[in-house]
C-alpha positions as protocol buffer text, in pm:
chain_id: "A"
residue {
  index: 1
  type: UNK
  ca { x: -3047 y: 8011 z: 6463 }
}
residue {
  index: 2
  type: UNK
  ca { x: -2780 y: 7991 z: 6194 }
}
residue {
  index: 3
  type: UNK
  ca { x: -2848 y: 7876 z: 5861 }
}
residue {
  index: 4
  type: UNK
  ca { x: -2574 y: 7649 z: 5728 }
}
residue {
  index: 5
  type: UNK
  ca { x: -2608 y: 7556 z: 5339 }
}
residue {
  index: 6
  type: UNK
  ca { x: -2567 y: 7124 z: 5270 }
}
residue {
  index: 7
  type: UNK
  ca { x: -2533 y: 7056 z: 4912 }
}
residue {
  index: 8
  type: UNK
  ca { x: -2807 y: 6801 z: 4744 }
}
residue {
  index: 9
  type: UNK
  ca { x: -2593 y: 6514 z: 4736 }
}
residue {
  index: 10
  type: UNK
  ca { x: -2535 y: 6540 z: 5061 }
}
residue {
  index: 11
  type: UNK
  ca { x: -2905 y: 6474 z: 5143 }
}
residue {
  index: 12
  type: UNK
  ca { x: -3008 y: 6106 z: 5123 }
}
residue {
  index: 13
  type: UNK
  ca { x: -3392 y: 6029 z: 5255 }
}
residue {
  index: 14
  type: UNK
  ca { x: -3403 y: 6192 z: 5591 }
}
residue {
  index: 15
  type: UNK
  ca { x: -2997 y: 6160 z: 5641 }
}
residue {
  index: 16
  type: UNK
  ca { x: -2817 y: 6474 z: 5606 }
}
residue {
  index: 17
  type: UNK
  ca { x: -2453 y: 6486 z: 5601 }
}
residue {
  index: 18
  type: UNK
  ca { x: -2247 y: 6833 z: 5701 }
}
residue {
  index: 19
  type: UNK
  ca { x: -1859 y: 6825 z: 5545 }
}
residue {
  index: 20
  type: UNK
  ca { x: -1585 y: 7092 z: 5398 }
}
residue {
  index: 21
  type: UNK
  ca { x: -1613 y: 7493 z: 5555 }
}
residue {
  index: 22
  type: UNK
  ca { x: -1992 y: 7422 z: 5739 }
}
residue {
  index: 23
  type: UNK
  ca { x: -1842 y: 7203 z: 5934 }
}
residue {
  index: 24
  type: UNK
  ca { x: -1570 y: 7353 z: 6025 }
}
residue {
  index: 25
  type: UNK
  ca { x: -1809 y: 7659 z: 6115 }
}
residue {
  index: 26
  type: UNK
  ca { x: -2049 y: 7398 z: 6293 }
}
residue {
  index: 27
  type: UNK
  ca { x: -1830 y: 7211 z: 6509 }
}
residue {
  index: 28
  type: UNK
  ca { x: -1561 y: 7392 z: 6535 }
}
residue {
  index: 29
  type: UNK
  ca { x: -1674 y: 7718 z: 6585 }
}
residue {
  index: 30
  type: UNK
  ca { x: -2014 y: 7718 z: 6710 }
}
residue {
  index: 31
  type: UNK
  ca { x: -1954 y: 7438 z: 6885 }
}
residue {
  index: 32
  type: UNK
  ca { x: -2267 y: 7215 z: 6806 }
}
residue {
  index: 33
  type: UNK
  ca { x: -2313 y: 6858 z: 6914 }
}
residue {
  index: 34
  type: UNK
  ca { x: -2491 y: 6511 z: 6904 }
}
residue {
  index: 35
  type: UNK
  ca { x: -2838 y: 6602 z: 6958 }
}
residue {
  index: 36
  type: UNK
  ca { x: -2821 y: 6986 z: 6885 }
}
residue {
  index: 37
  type: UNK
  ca { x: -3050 y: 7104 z: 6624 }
}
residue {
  index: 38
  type: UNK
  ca { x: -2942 y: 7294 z: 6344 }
}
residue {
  index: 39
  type: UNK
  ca { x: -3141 y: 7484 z: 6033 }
}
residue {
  index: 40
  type: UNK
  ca { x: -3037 y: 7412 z: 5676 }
}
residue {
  index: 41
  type: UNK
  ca { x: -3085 y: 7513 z: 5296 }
}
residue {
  index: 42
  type: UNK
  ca { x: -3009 y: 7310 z: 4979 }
}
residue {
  index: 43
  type: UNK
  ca { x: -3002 y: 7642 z: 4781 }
}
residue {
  index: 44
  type: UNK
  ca { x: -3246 y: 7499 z: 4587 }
}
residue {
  index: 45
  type: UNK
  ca { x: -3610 y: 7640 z: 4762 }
}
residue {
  index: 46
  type: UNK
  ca { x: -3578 y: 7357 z: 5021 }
}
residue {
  index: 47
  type: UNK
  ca { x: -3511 y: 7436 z: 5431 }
}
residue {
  index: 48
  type: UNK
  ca { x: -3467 y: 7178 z: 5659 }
}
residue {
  index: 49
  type: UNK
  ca { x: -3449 y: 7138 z: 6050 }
}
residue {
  index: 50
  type: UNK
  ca { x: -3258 y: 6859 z: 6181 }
}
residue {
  index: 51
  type: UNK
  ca { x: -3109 y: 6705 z: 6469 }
}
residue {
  index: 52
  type: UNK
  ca { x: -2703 y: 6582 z: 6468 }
}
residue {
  index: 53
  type: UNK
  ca { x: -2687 y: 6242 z: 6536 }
}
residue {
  index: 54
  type: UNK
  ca { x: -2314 y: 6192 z: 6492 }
}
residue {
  index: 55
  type: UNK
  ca { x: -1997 y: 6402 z: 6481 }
}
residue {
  index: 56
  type: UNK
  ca { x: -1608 y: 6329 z: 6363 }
}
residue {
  index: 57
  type: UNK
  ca { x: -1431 y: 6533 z: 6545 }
}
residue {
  index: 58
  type: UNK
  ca { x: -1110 y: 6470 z: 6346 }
}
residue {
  index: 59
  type: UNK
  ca { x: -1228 y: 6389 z: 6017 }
}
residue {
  index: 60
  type: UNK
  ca { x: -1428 y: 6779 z: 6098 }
}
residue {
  index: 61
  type: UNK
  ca { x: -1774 y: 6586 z: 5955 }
}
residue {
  index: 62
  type: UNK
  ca { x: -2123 y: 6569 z: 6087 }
}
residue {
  index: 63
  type: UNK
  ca { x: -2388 y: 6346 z: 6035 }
}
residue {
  index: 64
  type: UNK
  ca { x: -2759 y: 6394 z: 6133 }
}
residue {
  index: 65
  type: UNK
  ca { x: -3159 y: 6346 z: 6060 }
}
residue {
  index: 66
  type: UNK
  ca { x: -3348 y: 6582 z: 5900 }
}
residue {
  index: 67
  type: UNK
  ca { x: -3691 y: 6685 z: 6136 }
}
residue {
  index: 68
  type: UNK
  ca { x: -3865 y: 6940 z: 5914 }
}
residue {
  index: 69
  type: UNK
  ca { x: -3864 y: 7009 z: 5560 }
}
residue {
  index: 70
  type: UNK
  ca { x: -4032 y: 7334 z: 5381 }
}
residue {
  index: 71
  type: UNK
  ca { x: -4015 y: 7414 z: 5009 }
}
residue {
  index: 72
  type: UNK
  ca { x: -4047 y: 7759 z: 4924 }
}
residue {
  index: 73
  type: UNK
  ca { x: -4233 y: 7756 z: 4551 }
}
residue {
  index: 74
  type: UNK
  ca { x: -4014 y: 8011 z: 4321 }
}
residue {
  index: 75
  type: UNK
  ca { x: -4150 y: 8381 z: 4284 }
}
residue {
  index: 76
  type: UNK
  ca { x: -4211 y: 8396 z: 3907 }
}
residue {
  index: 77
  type: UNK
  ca { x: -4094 y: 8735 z: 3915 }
}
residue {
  index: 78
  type: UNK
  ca { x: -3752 y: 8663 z: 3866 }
}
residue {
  index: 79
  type: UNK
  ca { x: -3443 y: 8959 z: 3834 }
}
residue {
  index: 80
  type: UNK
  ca { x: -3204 y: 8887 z: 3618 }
}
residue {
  index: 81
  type: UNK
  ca { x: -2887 y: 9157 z: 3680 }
}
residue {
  index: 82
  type: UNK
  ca { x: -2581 y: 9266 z: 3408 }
}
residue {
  index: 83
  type: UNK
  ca { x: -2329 y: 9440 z: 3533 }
}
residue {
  index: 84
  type: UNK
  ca { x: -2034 y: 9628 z: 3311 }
}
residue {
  index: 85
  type: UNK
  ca { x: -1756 y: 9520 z: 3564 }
}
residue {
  index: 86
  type: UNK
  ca { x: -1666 y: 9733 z: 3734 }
}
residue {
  index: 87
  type: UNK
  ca { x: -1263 y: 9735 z: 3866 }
}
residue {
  index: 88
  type: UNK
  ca { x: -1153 y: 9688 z: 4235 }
}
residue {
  index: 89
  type: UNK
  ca { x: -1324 y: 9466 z: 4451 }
}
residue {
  index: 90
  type: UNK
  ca { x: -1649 y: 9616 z: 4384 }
}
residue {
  index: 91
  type: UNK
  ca { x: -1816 y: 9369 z: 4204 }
}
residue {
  index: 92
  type: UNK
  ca { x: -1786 y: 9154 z: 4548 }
}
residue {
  index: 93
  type: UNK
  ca { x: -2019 y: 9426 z: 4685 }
}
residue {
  index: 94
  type: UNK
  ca { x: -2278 y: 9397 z: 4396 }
}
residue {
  index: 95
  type: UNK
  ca { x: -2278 y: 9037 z: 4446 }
}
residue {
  index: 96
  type: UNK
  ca { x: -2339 y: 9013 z: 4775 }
}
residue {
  index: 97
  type: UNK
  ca { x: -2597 y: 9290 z: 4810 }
}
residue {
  index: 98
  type: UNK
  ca { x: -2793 y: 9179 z: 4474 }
}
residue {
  index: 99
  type: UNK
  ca { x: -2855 y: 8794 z: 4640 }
}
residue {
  index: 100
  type: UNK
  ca { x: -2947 y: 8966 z: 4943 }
}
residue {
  index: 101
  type: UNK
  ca { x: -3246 y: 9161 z: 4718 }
}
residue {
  index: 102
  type: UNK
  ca { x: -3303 y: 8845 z: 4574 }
}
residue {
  index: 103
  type: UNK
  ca { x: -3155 y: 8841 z: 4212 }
}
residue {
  index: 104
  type: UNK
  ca { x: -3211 y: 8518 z: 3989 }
}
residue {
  index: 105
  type: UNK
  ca { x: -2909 y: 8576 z: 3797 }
}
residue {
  index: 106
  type: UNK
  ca { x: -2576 y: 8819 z: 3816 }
}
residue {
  index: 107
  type: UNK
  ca { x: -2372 y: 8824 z: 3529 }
}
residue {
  index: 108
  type: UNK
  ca { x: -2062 y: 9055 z: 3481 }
}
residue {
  index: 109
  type: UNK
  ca { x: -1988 y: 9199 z: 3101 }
}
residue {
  index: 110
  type: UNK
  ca { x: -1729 y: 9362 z: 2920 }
}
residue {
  index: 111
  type: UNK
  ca { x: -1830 y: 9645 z: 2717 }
}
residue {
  index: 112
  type: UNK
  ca { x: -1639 y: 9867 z: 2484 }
}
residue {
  index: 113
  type: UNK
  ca { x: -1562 y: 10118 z: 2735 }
}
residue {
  index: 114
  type: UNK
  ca { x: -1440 y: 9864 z: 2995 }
}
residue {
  index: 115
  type: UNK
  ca { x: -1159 y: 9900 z: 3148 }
}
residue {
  index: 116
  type: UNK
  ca { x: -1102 y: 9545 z: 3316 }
}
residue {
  index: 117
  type: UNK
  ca { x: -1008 y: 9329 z: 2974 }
}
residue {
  index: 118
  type: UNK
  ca { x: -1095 y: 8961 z: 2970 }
}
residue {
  index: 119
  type: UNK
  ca { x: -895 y: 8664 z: 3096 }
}
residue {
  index: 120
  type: UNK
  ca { x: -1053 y: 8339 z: 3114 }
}
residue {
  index: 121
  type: UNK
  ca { x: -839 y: 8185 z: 3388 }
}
residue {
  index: 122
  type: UNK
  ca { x: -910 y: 8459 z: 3623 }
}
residue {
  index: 123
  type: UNK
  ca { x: -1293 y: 8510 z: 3547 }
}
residue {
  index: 124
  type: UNK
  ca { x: -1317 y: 8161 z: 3631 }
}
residue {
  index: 125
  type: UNK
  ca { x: -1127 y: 8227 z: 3952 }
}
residue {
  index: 126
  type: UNK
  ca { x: -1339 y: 8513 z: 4010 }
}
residue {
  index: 127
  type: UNK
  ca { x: -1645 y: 8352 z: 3895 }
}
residue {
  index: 128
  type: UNK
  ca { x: -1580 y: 8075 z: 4210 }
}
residue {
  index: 129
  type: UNK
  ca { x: -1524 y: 8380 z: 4415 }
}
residue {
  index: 130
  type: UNK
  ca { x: -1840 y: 8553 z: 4382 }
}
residue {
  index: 131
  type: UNK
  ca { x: -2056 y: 8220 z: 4383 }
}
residue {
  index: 132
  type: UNK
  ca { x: -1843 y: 8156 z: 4734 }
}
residue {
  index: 133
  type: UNK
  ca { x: -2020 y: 8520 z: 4875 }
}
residue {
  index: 134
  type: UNK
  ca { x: -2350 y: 8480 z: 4733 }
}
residue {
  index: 135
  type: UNK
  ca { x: -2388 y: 8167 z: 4924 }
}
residue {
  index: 136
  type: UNK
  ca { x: -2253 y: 8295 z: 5255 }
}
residue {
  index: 137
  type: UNK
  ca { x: -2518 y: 8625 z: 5137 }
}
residue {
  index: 138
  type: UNK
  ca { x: -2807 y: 8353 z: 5122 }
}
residue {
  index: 139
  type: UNK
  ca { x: -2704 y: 8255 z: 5488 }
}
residue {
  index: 140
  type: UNK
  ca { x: -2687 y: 8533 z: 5627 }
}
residue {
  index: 141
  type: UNK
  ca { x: -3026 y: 8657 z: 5451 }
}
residue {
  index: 142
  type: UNK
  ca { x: -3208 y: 8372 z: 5483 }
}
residue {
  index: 143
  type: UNK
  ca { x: -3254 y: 8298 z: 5119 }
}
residue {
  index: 144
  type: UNK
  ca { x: -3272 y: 7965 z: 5055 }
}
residue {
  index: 145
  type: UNK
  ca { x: -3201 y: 7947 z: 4617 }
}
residue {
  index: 146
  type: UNK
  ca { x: -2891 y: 8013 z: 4523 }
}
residue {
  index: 147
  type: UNK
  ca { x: -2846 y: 8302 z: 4230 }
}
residue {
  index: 148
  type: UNK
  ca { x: -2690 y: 8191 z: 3937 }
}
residue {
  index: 149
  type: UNK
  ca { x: -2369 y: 8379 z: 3887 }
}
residue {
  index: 150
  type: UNK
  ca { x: -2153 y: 8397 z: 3525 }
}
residue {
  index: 151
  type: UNK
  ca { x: -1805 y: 8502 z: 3456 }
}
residue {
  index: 152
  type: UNK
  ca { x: -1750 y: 8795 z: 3328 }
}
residue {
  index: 153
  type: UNK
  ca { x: -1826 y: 8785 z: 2929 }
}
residue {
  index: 154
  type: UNK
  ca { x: -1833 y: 9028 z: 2632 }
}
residue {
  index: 155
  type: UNK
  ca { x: -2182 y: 9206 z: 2634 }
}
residue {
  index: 156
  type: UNK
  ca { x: -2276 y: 9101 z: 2301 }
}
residue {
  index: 157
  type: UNK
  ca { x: -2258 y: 8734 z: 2453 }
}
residue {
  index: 158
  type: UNK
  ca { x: -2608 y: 8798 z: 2616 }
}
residue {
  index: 159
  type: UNK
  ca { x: -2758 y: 8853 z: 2343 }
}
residue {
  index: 160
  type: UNK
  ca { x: -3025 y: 8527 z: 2351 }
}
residue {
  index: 161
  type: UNK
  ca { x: -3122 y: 8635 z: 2709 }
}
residue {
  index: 162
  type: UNK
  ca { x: -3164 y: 8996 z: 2609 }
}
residue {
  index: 163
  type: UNK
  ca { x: -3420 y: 8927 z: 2336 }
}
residue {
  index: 164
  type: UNK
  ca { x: -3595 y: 8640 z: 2589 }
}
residue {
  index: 165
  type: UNK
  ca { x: -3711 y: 8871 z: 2823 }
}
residue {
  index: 166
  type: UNK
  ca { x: -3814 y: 9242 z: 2899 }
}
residue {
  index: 167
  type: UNK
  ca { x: -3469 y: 9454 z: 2950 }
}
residue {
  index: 168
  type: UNK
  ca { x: -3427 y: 9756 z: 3150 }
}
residue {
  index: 169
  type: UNK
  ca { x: -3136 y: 9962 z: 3016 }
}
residue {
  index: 170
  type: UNK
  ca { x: -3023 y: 10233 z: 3280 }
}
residue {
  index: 171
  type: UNK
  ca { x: -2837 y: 10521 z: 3084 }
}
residue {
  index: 172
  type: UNK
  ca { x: -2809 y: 10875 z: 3253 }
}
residue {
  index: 173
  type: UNK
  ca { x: -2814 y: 11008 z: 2929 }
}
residue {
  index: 174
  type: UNK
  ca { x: -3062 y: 11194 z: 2721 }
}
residue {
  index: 175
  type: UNK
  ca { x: -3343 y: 11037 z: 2643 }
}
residue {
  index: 176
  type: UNK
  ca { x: -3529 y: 10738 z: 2769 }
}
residue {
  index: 177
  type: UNK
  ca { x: -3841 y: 10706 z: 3014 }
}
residue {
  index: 178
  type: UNK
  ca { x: -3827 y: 10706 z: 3346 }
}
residue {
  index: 179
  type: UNK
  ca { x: -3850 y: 10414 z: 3568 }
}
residue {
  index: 180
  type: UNK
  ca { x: -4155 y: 10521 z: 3719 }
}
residue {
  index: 181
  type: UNK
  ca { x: -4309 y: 10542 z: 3348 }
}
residue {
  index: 182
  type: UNK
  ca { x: -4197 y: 10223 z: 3270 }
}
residue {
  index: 183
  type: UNK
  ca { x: -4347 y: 10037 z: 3580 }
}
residue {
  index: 184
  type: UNK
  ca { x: -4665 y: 10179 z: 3451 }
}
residue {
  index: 185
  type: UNK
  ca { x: -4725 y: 9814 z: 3263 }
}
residue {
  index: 186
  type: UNK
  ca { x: -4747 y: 9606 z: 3528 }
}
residue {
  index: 187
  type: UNK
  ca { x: -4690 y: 9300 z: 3313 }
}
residue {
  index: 188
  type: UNK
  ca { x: -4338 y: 9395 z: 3318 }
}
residue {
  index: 189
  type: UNK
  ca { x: -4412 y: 9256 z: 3717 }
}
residue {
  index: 190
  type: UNK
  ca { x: -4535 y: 8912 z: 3634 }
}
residue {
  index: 191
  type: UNK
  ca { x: -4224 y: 8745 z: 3488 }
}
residue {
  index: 192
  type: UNK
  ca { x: -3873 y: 8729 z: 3423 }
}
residue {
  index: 193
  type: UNK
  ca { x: -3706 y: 9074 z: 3363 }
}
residue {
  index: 194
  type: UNK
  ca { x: -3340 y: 9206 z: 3278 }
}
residue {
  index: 195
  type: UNK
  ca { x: -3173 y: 9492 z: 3412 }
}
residue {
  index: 196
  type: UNK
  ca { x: -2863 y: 9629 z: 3219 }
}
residue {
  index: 197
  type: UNK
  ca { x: -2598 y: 9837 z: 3434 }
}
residue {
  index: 198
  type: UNK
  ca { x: -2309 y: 9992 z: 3241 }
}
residue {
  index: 199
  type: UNK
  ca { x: -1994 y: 9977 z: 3348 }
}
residue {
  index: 200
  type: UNK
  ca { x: -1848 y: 10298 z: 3563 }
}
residue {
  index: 201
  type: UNK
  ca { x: -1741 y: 10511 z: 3228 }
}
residue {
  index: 202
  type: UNK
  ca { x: -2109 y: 10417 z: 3076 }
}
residue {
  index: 203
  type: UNK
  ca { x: -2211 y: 10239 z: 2796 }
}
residue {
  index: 204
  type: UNK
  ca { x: -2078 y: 10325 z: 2443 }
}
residue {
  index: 205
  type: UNK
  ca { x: -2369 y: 10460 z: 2259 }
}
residue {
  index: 206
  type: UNK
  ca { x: -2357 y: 10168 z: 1983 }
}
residue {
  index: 207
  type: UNK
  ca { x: -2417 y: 9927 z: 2257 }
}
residue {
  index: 208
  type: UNK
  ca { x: -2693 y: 10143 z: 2342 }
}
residue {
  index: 209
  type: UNK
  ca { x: -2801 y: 10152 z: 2018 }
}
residue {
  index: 210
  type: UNK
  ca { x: -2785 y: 9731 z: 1979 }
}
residue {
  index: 211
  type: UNK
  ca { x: -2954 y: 9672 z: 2311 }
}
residue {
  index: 212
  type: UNK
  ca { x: -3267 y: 9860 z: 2179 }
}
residue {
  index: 213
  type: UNK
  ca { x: -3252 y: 9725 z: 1856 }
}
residue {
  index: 214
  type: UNK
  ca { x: -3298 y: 9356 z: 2060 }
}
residue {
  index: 215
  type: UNK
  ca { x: -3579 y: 9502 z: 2250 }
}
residue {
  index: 216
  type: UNK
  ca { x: -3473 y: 9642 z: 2525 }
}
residue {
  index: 217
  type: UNK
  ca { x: -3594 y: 10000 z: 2714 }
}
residue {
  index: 218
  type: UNK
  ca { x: -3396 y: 10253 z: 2808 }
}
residue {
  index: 219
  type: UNK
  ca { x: -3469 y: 10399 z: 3160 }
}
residue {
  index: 220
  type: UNK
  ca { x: -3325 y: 10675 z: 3375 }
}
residue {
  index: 221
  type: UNK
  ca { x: -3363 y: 10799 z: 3742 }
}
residue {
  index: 222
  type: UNK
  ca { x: -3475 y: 11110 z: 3751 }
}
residue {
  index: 223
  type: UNK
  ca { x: -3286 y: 11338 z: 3960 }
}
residue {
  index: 224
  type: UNK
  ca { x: -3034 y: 11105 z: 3988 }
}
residue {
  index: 225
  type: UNK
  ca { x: -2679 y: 10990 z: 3894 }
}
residue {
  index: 226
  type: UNK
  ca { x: -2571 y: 10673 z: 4044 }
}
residue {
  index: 227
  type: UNK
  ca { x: -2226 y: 10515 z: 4100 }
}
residue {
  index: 228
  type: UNK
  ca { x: -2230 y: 10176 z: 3867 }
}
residue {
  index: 229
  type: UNK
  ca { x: -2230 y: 9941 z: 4210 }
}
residue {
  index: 230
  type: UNK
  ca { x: -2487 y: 10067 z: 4358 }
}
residue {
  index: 231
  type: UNK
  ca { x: -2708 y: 10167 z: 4054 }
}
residue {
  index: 232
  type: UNK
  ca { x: -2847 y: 9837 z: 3989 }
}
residue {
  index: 233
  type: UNK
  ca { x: -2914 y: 9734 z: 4405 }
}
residue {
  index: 234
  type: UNK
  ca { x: -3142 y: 10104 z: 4363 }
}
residue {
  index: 235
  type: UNK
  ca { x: -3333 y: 9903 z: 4072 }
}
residue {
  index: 236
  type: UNK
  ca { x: -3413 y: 9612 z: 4214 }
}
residue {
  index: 237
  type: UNK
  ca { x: -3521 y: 9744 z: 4565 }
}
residue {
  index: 238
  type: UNK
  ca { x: -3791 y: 9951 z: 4335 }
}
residue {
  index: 239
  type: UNK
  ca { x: -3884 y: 9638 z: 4179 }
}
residue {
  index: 240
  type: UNK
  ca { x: -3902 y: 9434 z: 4444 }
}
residue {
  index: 241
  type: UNK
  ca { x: -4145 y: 9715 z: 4604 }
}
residue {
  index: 242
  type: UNK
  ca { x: -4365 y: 9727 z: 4311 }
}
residue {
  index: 243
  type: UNK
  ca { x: -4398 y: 9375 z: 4273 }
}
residue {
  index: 244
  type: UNK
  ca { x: -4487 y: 9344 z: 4632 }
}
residue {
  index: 245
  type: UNK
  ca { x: -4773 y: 9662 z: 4598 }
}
């Protein structure tokens, strides 16, 4: 059955109300009607069944009563991904696969050797862009939180979460332990971690430099040189495995 997403406010007691692009998909698509049952997320750990007690077929709204409710408790291993953008549409595909592996947070960064340069109006248009796929990823996943996701910011702008929590820093370069050494503290499992992706020309040594000097570890796949989009889905299947072992 498909899962349609209802924002909170549209949730009152056991009333649930279904407006804007669901609907459309619900009605007018898919065709549902008064008495159909339908299966629903908040994007906030809560999934609900319910039954549609009323449609508007011109006003393209719905109107129902929820059945079931399950809340799914948050995993306190939580991933939190950075990404050097990367140009293209390719960030669209790291979105959208990284909320499918169940990211906490994706956040895009500029680093010195970007070459996408910083615009606020447009990384607030893409900002509502990616949020817009990582929903539709939770639906067609089954996730039911939403990941947060940031506009794209300068690198040195992350610097509070960096020092908060364990960071993974994947450089191909010389030096650093290997992921599999790494993993070896399993504490590293039982909480909040960051992953650090460069950006497709790599990270400029001094930000390699100031990312260890907050903390974080640099790691590398041995054997292994990965394109920048896909580098960072490879980590957190591995972590999701390990955390799972």
């Amino acid at each position: 059955m498909p899962q349609f997403i209802i924002k909170s406010q549209d949730l009152s007691g056991s009333f649930f109300a279904v407006s804007g692009e669901e609907a459309h998909h619900l009605i007018r698509t898919l065709r549902k009607g008064v008495n159909d049952e339908i299966d629903f997320s908040d994007g906030q750990g809560n999934q609900y069944r319910g039954v549609i007690t009323q449609i508007d077929q011109n006003a393209l709204t719905a109107k129902g009563r929820v059945l079931l409710k399950h809340h799914s408790p948050e995993n306190p291993f939580r991933i939190h991904l950075y990404q050097g953008l990367p140009k293209s549409s390719k960030f669209d595909f790291v979105v959208e696969k990284a909320t499918e592996l169940g990211a906490t947070s994706i956040c895009p960064f500029l680093s010195q050797k970007n070459i996408i340069k910083s615009d606020d109006r447009r990384g607030q248009t893409k900002q509502e862009r990616w949020a817009r796929l990582a929903k539709a990823a939770c639906k067609q996943s089954g996730r039911t939180r939403f990941p947060r996701v940031e506009a794209p910011r300068p690198l040195a702008d992350y610097r509070d979460q960096f020092q908060q929590f364990p960071t993974l820093i994947l450089d191909p370069g010389e030096g650093g332990m290997t992921l599999a050494e790494v993993l070896k503290d399993r504490a590293l499992l039982s909480g909040d971690i960051n992953v650090v992706i460069g950006p497709e020309s790599g990270f400029h040594r001094k930000e390699i430099e100031w990312l260890q000097e907050g903390g974080g570890t640099v790691v590398k796949m041995e054997g292994l040189i990965l394109r920048a989009e896909t580098a960072g889905l490879v980590i957190l299947s591995i972590l999701n495995y390990e955390n799972s072992r």
